[in-house]
C-alpha positions as a printed Julia matrix, in Angstrom:
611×3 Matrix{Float64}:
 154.96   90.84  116.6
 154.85   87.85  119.26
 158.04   85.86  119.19
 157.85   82.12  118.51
 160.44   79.6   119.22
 162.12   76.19  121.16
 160.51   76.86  124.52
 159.76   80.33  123.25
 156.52   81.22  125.69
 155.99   85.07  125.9
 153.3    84.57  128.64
 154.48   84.02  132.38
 152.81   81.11  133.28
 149.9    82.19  136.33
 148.6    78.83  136.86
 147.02   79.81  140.27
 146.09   83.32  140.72
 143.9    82.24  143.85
 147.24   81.83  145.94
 148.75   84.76  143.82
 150.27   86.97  146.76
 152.42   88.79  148.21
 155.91   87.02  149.17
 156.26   86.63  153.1
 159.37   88.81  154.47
 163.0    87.28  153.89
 163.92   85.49  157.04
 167.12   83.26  157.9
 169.37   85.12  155.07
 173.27   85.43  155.27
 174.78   88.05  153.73
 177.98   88.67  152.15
 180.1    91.37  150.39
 182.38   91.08  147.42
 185.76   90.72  148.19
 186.96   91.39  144.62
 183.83   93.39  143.07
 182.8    96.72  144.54
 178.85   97.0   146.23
 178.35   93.42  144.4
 176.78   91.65  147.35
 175.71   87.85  147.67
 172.69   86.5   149.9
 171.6    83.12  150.19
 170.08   80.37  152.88
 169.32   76.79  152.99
 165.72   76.06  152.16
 165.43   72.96  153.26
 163.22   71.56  150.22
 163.21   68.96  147.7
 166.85   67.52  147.89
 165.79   64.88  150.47
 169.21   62.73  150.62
 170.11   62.76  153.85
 173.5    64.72  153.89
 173.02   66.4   151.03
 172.68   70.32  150.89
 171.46   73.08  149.01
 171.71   76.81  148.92
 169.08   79.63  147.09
 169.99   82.97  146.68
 170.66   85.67  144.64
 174.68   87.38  143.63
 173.41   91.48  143.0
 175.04   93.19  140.74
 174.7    97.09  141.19
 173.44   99.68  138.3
 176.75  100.32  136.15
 178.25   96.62  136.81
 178.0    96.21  133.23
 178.85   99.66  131.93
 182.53   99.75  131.13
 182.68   96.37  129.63
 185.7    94.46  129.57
 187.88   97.07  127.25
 186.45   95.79  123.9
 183.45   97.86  123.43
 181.34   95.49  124.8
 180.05   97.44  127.6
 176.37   98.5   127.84
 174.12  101.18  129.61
 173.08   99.4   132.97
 170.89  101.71  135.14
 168.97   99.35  136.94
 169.73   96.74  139.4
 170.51   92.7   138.46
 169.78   90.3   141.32
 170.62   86.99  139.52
 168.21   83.99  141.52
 170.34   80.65  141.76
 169.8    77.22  143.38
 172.94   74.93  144.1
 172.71   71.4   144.69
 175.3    69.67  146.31
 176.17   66.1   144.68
 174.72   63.06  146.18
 178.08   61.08  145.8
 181.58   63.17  147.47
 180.16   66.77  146.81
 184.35   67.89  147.99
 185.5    66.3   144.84
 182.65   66.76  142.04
 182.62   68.34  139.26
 180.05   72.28  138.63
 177.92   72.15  135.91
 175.63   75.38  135.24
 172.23   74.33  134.03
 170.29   76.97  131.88
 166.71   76.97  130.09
 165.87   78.3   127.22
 162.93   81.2   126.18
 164.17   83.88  125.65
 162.71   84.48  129.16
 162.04   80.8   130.43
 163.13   80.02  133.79
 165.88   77.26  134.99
 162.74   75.86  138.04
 161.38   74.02  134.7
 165.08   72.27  134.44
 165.12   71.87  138.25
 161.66   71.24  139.07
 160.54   68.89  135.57
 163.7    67.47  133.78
 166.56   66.81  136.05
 166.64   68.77  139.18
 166.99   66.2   142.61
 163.11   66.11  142.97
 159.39   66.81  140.77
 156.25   67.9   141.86
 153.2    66.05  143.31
 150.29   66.44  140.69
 149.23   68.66  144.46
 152.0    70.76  143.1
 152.3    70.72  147.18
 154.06   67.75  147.75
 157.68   66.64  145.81
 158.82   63.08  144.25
 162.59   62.27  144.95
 164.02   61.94  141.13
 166.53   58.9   141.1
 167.84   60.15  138.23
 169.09   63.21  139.08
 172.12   64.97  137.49
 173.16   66.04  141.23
 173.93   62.24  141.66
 177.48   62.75  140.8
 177.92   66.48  140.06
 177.21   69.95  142.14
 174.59   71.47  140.61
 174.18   75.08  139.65
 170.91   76.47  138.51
 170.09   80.08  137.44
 167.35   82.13  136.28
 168.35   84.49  133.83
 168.53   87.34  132.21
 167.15   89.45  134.83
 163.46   89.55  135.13
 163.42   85.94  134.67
 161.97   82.95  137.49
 162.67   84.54  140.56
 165.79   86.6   139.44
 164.57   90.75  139.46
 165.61   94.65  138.91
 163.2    95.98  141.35
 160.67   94.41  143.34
 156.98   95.97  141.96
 153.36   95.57  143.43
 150.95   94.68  140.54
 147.81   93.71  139.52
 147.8    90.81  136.96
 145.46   89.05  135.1
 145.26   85.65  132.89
 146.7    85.53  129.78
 144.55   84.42  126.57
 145.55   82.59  124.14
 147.47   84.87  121.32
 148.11   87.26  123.96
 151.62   89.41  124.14
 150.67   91.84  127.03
 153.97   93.31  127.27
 154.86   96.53  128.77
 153.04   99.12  125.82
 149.94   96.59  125.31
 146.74   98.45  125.85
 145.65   95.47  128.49
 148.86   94.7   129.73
 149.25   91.71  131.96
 150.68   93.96  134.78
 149.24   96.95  136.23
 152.05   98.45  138.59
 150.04   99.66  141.88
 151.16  102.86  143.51
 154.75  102.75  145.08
 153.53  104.02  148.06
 149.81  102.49  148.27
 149.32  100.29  151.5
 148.41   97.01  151.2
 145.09   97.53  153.36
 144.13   99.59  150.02
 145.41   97.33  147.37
 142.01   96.49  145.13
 140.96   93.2   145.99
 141.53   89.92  144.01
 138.83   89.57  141.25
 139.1    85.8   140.21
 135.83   86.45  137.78
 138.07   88.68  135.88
 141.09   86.54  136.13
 143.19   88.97  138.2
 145.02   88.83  141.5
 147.83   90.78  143.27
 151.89   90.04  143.42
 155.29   91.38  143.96
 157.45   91.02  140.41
 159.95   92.29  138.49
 159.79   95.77  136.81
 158.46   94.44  133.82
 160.3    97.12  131.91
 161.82   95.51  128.7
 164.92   98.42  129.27
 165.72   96.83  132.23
 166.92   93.73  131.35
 169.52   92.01  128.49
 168.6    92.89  125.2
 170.39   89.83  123.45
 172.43   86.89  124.56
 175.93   88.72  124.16
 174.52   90.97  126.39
 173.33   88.42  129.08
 177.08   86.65  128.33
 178.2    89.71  130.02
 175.98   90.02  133.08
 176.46   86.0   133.97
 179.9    86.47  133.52
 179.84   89.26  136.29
 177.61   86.5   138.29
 180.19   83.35  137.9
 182.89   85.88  138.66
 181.28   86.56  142.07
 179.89   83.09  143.05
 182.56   80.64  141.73
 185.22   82.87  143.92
 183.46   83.59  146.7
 180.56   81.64  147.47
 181.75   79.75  150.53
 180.05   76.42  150.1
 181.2    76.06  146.96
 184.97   75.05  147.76
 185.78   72.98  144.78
 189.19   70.6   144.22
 188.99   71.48  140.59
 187.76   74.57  139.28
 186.56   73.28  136.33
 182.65   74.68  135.21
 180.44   73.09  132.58
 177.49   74.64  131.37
 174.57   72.82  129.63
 171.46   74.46  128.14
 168.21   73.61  126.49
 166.08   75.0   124.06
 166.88   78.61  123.4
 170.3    77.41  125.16
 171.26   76.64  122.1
 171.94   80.58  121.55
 173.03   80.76  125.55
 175.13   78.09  125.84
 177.26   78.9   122.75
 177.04   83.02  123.26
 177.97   82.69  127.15
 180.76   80.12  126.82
 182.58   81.52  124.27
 182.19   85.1   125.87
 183.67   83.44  129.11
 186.67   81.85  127.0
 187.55   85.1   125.54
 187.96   86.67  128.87
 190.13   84.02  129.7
 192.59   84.43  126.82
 192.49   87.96  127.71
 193.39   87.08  131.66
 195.73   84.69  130.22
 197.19   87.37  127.78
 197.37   90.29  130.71
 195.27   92.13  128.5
 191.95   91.76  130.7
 190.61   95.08  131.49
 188.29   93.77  134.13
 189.96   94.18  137.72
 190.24   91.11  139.55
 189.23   88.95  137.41
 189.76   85.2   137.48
 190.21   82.81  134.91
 187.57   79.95  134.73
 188.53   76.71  133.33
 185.81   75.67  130.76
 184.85   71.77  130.7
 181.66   70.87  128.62
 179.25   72.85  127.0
 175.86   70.5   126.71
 172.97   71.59  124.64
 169.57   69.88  124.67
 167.53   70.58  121.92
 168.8    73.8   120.89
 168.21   76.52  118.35
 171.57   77.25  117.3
 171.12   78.5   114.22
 168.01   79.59  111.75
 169.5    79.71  108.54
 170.58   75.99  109.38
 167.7    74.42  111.16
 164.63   76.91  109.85
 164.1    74.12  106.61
 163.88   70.8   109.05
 161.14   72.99  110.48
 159.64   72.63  106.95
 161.13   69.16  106.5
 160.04   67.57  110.12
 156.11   67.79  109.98
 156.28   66.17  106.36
 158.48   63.35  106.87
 159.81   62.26  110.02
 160.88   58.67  111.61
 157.63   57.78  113.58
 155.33   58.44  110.08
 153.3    61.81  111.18
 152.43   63.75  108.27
 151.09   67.09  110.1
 151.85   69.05  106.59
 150.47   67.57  103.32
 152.54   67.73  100.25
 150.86   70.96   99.39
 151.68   72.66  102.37
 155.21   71.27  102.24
 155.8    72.33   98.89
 154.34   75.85   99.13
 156.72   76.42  102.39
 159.76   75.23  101.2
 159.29   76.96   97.68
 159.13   80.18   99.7
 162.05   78.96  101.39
 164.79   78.59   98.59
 163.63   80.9    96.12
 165.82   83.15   94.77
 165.47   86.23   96.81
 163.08   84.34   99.0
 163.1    83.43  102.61
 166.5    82.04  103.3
 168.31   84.48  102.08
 166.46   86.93  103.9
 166.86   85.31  107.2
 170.65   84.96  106.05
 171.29   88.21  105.3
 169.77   89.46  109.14
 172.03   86.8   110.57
 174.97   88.08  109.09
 174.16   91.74  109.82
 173.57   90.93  113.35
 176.77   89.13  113.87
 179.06   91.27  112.28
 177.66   94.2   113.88
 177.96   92.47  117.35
 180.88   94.1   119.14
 181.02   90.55  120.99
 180.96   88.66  118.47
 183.63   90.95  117.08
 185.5    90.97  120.38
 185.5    86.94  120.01
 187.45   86.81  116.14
 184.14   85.67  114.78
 183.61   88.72  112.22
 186.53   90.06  110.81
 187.43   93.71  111.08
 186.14   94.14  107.11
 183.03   92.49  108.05
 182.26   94.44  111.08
 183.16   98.08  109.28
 180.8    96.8   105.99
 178.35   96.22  108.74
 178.35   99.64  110.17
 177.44  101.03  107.17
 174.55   99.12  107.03
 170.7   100.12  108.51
 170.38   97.15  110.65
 166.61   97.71  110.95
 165.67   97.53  107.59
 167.94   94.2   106.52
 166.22   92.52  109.82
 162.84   93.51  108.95
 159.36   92.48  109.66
 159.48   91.22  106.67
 162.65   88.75  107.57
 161.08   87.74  111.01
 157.67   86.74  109.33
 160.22   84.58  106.86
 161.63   82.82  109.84
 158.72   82.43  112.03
 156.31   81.54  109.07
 156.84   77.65  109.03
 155.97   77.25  112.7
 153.1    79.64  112.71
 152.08   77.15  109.69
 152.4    74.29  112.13
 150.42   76.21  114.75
 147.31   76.56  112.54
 147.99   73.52  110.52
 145.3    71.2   111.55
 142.25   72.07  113.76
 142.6    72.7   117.27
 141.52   69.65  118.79
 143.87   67.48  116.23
 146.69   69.4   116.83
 150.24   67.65  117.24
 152.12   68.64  120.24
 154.41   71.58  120.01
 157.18   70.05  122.03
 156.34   66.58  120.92
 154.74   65.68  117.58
 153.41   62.43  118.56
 151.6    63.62  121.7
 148.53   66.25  121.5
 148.38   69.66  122.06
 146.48   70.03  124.54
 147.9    67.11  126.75
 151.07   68.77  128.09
 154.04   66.49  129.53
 155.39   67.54  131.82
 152.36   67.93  133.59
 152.1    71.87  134.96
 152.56   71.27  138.56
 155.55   73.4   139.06
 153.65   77.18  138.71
 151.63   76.13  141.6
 154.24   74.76  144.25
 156.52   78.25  143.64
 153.34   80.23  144.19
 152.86   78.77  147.96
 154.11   80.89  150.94
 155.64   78.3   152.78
 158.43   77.51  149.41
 158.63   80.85  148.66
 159.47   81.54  152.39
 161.75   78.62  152.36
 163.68   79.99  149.39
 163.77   83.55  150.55
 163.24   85.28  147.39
 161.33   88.94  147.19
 159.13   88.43  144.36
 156.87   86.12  143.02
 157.76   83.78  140.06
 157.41   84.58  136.45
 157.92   81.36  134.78
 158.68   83.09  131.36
 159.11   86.99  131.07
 156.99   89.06  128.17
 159.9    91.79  129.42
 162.55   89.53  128.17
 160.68   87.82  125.26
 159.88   91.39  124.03
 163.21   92.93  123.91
 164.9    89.97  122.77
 162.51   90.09  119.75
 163.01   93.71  119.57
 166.99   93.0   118.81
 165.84   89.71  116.55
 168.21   87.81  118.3
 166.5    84.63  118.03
 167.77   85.42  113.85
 171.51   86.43  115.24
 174.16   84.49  113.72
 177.32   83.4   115.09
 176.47   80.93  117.55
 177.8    78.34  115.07
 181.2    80.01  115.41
 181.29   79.79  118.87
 180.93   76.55  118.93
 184.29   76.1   117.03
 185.94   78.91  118.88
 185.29   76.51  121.75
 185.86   73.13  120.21
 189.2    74.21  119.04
 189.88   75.8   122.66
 189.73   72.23  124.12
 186.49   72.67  125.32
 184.37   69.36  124.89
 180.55   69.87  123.08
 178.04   67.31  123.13
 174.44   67.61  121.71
 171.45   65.61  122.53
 168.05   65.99  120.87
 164.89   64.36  121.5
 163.44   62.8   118.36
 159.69   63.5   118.88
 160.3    67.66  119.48
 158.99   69.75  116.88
 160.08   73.06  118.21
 164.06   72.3   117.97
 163.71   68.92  116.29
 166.59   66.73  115.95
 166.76   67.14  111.88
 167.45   70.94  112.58
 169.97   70.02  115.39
 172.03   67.58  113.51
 172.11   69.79  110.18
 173.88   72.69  113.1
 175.97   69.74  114.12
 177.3    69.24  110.97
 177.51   73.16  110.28
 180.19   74.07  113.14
 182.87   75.2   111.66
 185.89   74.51  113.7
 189.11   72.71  112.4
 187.82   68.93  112.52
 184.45   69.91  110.56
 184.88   67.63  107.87
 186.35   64.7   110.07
 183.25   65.27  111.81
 181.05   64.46  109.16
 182.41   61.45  107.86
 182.04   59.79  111.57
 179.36   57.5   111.05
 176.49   57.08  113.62
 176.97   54.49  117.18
 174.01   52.97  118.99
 173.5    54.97  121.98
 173.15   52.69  124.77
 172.71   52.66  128.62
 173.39   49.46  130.47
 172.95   47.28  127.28
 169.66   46.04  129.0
 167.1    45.58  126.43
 164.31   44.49  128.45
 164.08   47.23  130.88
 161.97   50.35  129.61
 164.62   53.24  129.37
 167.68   51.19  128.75
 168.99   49.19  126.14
 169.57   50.84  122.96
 168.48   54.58  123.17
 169.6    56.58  120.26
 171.65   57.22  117.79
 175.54   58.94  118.23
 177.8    60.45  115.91
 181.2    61.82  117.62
 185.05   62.91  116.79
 187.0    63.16  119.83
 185.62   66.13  122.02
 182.32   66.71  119.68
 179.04   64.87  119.72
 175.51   64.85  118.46
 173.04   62.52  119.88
 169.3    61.49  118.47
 167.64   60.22  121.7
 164.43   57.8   120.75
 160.75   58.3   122.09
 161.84   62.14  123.64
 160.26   65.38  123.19
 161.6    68.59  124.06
 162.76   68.27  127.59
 164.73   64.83  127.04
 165.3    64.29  130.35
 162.06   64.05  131.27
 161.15   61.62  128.46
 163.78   59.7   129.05
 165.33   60.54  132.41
 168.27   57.47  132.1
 169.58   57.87  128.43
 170.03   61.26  129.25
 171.53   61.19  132.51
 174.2    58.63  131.02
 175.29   61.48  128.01
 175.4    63.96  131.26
 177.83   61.68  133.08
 179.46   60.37  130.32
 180.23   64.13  128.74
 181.14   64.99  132.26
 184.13   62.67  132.81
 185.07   62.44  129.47
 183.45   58.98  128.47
 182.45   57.97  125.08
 178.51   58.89  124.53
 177.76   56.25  122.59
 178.81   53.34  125.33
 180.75   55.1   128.39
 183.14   52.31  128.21
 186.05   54.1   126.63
 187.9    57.44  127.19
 187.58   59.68  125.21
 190.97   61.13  122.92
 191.2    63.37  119.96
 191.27   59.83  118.05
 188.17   58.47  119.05
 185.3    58.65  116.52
 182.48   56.34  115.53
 181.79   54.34  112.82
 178.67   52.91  111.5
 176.33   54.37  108.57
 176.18   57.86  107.9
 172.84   59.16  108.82
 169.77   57.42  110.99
 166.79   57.52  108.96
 166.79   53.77  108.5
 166.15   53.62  112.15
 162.18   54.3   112.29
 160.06   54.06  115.64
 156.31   53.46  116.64
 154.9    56.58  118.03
 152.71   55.77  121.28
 149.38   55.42  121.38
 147.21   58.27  121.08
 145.54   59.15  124.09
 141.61   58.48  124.46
């Protein structure tokens, strides 16, 4: 069954399989070897590209993690079979404004499978793409302005991040199509390890095919849920924070924000990495030379966090929303959210696999999120059959609705209901500038780019992780750690719409829950100027102290595209521990907002439908 989700595209994106190739040889490359981590090896070089500041630099390269990095865990049972190699891709950015004394954040995309370039190259990264996809477009609004940047593609198999480096044949995808590694007209045919290039088959661009270097494309060789990939970045910030030398922070403080799927990653990976701290802290770390990292901010754009939560504002959102789209009639609506809450229905269903997957989790289990009586009752259990076809087709049925809901050429945008279908924004410039020579070159990576991985869509769905529960959990493991959390969503995204996000908001269950929820909601401004598009008064915020949930007006899925300023000021403001809602106050455990309780008094004109 094809997976659906927030940013949930099975397909790798080959927008330009007349410049598909093979990567030029890795030139200008420094090379370095663990101190701390034995065979884990780091290469990187400066590529010279789209950060055009003058004194401001950046670094590509890859941290690579040998087969059996991940095998013996970190003494909890966590530990899984690793027989392949991980060479993790990353991009740092240096800040525009005293790099010495700035702040790391991580930034992550979503998927499963979906690489961080989109972040980088169409949200918030220091530059976009020409509509050449040749040329680049300095972004003012970068979140490198004040903080070093950190971008990765993972899991493996992700972007430019790979196992081992394969010549294939590939071909188009069509629409509907999965073509993972057992389809009968896969996307990639592996060529012959040893075949020359002089007797490669030719490029047929009448069939849709051409000729690259990728990843395995082996759904085995790569994380089969996020507690899995917690474990394998882990290994990476381990390596990089400590010894990456151009990374020499005064504060070794690390933030991590996420979008989309990030709403499992950022949750799953943060909490993993606060666990290992307790343990360092604790002597009871099993890991050898480990180091503890000192977790800031985890930021989550428009995030699935949690089905059983948000799978009914799925429902809820195409019916009755703030801009006055009706994409389901009250038919529709009715039918789907009868199946929903029916006893024995849907919801309980999709519960009952969340529950199963979490308390079977060693992870999660490792973390204090499932009690030791949970996790034995969940032993006992067959897995397979509670997380059924059945249970997926429950979760996944309102979107598919939406999908097929009106005819093709009507269609509402997935990632933005007021905008069509088949009008993307961004616009898709970024597949073609990583396919030229010269970047790739400039970057030094091996393999071409898969913008979103079928390997890691398919064995993510395999493990029905996108249904895993837990995440929720994390968040308050976190929250009452210290740790600050701040959520903005987009008001105009379908696929993790704001309804969804807010009722996750309000579902956390950490020691202030309750507190939370009887904050009432701030106007979210940025520079109080009214009469400038972008500024003025830009959302909605509800926060307590260290916790906030943001509903950003006229955004779609990647908010910082949408609305580049609003969302750079919750950045900053999150960052140094500003209030979201004006950034003129800091932050304490008192703060909180007042105002009314919800925001569906506050109602917008959706923009005009293009001809």
């Amino acid at each position: 069954m094809a997976s659906v989700g927030c940013r949930l595209a099975l397909l790798p994106l080959l927008s330009s399989l007349a410049t598909a190739q093979f990567p030029p040889p890795r030139e200008g490359i420094t090379w370095l070897k663990s101190k701390f981590h034995e065979n884990v090896t780091i290469s990187f070089k400066e590529p010279h590209i789209c950060e055009t500041t003058p004194g401001v630099k950046s670094y590509s390269g890859y941290v690579h993690l040998p087969p059996g990095t991940l095998d013996d865990g970190t003494g909890d049972g966590t530990g899984e079979k690793q027989d392949y190699p991980i060479n993790t891709f990353f991009w740092f950015f240096e800040s525009r404004h005293d790099p010495a004394n700035a702040p790391l954040s991580i930034w992550l995309n979503g998927g499963p499978g979906g690489s961080s370039m989109m972040g980088l190259l169409e949200e918030l990264g220091p530059c976009f793409i020409g509509p050449d996809s040749k040329s680049t477009v300095h972004n003012p609004w970068a979140w490198n302005n004040e903080v070093n940047m950190l971008f990765l593609d993972q899991p493996v198999q992700v972007g430019f991040s790979y196992d081992t480096p394969t010549n294939f044949s590939v071909r188009y995808p069509e629409e509907g199509d999965v073509g993972g590694w057992d389809d009968p007209d896969p996307l990639y045919e592996e060529l012959p390890r040893d075949m020359p290039r002089a007797q490669m088959p030719k490029p047929d661009l009448n069939r849709g095919r051409g000729l690259g270097t990728y990843s395995s494309q082996n759904p085995k060789r790569t994380s089969h849920r996020t507690t899995h990939a917690a474990h394998a970045l882990w290994h990476f910030v381990q390596t990089w924070f400590f010894e990456f030398p151009h990374y020499k922070p005064s504060d070794n403080g690390i933030s991590l924000w996420a979008e989309s799927y990030g709403g499992h990653y950022g949750p799953g990976f943060m909490s993993y990495f606060q666990k290992q701290n307790d343990k360092i802290r604790s002597g009871k770390g099993k890991e050898k030379d480990a180091h503890y990292l000192r977790l800031d901010t985890l930021g989550i754009v428009n995030g699935g966090i949690d089905m059983v939560r948000q799978i009914e504002s799925f429902i809820s959102f195409p019916h009755k929303n703030t801009y006055g789209i009706q994409v389901f009639n009250e038919t529709v609506y009715r039918d789907l959210q009868a199946a929903w809450v029916a006893e024995g229905g849907c919801r309980e269903k999709v519960k009952a696999c969340a529950d199963a997957l979490r308390d079977s989790d060693p992870i999660m289990a490792s973390l204090g999120i499932v009690s030791e009586a949970a996790a034995s009752v969940a032993a006992g259990k067959n897995i397979s059959d509670i997380c059924s076809d059945e249970a997926v087709k429950c979760a996944i049925t309102p979107w598919m609705t939406y999908k097929g809901g009106l005819p093709a050429a009507e269609s509402r945008g997935w990632y933005d209901i007021a905008h069509p279908h088949y009008d993307p924004f961004p616009p898709p410039t970024m597949q073609g500038y990583l396919t030229q020579a010269s970047v790739q070159q400039a970057l030094g990576v091996p393999v071409n780019f898969t913008a979103s991985s079928p390997a890691v869509a398919q064995d993510f769905m395999g493990t029905r992780d996108i249904i895993h529960g837990g995440f929720l959990e994390g968040i308050a493991y976190l929250l009452d750690s210290g740790v600050k959390v701040h959520m903005m969503y987009g008001d105009r995204d379908y696929a993790c719409n704001w309804v969804g996000g807010e009722m996750a908001s309000l579902g956390v269950p950490y020691s202030r829950q309750r507190e939370f929820a009887e904050a009432g909601y701030a106007e979210f401004r940025v520079d109080d100027d009214d009469q400038t598009p972008g500024h003025g008064w830009m959302g909605m915020t509800r926060q307590l102290g260290n916790f906030s949930f943001t509903r950003v007006f006229q955004a779609g899925h990647e908010v910082p595209r949408y609305q580049p300023a609003a969302a750079h000021e919750i950045f900053r403001r999150a960052t140094f521990g500003l209030d979201i809602a004006t950034g003129s106050a800091t932050t304490s455990d008192e703060y909180s907002t007042t105002g009314p309780r919800d925001t569906w008094e506050v109602v917008n004109m959706p923009p005009p439908w293009p001809e």
